[in-house]
C-alpha positions, 0 to 999 in steps of 0.5 A, a space after each residue: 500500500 502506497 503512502 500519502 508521501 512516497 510509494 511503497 519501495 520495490 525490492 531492491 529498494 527496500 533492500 538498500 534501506 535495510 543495509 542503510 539501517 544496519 550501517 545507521 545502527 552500526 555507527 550509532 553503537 560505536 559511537 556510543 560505546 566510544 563516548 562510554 569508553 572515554 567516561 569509563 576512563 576518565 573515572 565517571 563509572 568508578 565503584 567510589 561514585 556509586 558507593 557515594 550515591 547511596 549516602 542517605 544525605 545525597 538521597 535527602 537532597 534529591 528528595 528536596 530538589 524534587 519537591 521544589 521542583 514539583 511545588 513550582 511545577 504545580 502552581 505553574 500549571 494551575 495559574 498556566 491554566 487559569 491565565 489561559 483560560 481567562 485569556 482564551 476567552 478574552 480574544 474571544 471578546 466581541 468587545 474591542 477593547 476587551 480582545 485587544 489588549 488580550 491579543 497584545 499580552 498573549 502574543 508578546 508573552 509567547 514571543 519573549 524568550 522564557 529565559 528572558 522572562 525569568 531574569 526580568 522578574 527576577 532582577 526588575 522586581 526586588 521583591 519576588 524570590 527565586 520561587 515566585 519569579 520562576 513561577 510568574 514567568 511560567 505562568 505567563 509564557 505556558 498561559 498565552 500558549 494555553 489561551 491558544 490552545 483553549 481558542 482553537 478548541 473552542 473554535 472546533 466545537 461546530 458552528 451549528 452548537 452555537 448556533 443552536 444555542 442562540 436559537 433558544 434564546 442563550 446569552 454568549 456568556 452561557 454558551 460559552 460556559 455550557 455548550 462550548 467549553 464543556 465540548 471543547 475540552 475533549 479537543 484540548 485535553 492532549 495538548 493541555 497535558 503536553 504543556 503540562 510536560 512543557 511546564 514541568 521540563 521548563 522548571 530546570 530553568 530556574 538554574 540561571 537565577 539559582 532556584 535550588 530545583 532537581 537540576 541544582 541538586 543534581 549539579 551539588 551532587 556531581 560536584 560532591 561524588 567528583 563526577 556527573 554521569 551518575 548523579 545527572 543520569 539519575 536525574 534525567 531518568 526521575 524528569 523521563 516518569 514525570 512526563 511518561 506518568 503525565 503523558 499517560 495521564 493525557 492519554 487515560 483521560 481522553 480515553 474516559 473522556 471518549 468512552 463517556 461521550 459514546 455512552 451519552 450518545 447511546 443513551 439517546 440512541 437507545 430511547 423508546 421515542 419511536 421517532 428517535 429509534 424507528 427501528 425498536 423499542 415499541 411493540 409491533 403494529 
């Protein structure tokens, strides 16, 4: 079967592209096991790093790195949500002077660099801390990137609900809270996760403004066992379950999200009205 993209390889081709692969995968390993190699020797894999990793003070620290790190990352989310959200709606002002002072923060906030952003709260206002400064600057670029997203799904949602809605005599507020959002989320949900996964892998950038995160105590560690592999390996692997567990959460949500959406609309197929279900639920004439 051909693809959209390219035709389905002959033989001779496709045999071609298998000894590409095996070459790919060949170099590949090499050069993996070269850059193993040159750690192994200069000490990164030595018996003293891993016997210093079990040291309960180096677990407490990744213990307190990591609870910084999820303390910001959920109050980032939450506020994430929230600011897009309010924004989200705002652009969709029939109002003026309502939508474009909404397009104007949305887009300017997702234009800055978050870096950026981080070292201006930081350094302009003296009276945030390191937490607050990291998660403001969060809230603001994830939220406009949010309010995207919540305007896009909701101008999925099919013009006939809207319509409808109008038509019995709703105002657009309650359309909006009712009819529109309510379907939407269904449109959104995947993509509101993976910010969630945007949101928790920016937090390593509270580094340049010393937020004492799983990354910092990563590096304290590295500096303390006088190597990095292990110590920031570790690391990568603890931010990978984070976002492989929201991952599936996204996944497990829209999933009951679908199931329940099929179910309602069983309900209402499977109602006794004749005229809803010609086909059953009356006995014969």
């Amino acid at each position: 079967m051909s693809s959209v993209l390219f035709d389905t390889p002959g033989p001779t081709a496709a045999a071609r592209h298998r000894i590409y692969t095996w070459i790919s995968a060949v170099v590949l390993t090499g050069i993996l096991a070269l850059i193993l190699w040159k750690l192994y020797v200069e000490g990164e894999f030595e018996a003293d790093v891993w016997e210093a990793m079990t040291q309960s003070n180096i677990w407490r620290a990744i213990g307190q790195g990591l609870w910084a790190t999820l303390s910001v990352a959920a109050i980032a989310i939450v506020l994430s949500v929230i600011y897009g959200a309010i924004f989200a709606v705002a652009r969709l002002s029939d109002h003026a002077w309502i939508s474009v002072p909404a397009v104007i923060v949305v887009e300017f906030f997702r234009a800055v660099p978050l870096i950026l952003l981080i070292l201006f709260l930081y350094i302009g206002f003296t009276s945030l801390d390191r937490f607050w400064a990291l998660v403001l600057a969060l809230m603001l670029y994830n939220g406009s990137v949010l309010a995207e997203v919540f305007r896009a799904g909701i101008n999925a949602v099919p013009r006939g609900q809207t319509e409808a809605s109008y038509a019995i005599g709703m105002r657009k507020n309650q359309v909006m809270r009712l009819v529109l959002i309510p379907q939407s989320i269904t449109i959104m949900l995947p993509a509101i996760i993976s910010q969630c996964v945007i949101v928790l892998k920016d937090t390593a950038l509270g580094l340049i403004i010393a937020y004492q995160d799983l990354v910092a105590e990563g590096q304290r560690i590295a500096e303390f066992v006088n190597a990095s592999v292990v110590p920031l390996g570790l690391i990568a692997v603890i931010y990978i379950a984070m976002n492989y567990a929201l991952s599936r959460l996204a996944v497990t949500l829209e999933h009951r999200m679908s199931r329940r959406g099929r179910s309602s609309a069983k309900k209402v197929v499977d109602t006794s009205d004749p005229e809803l279900n010609p086909g059953g639920g009356g006995s014969g004439a």
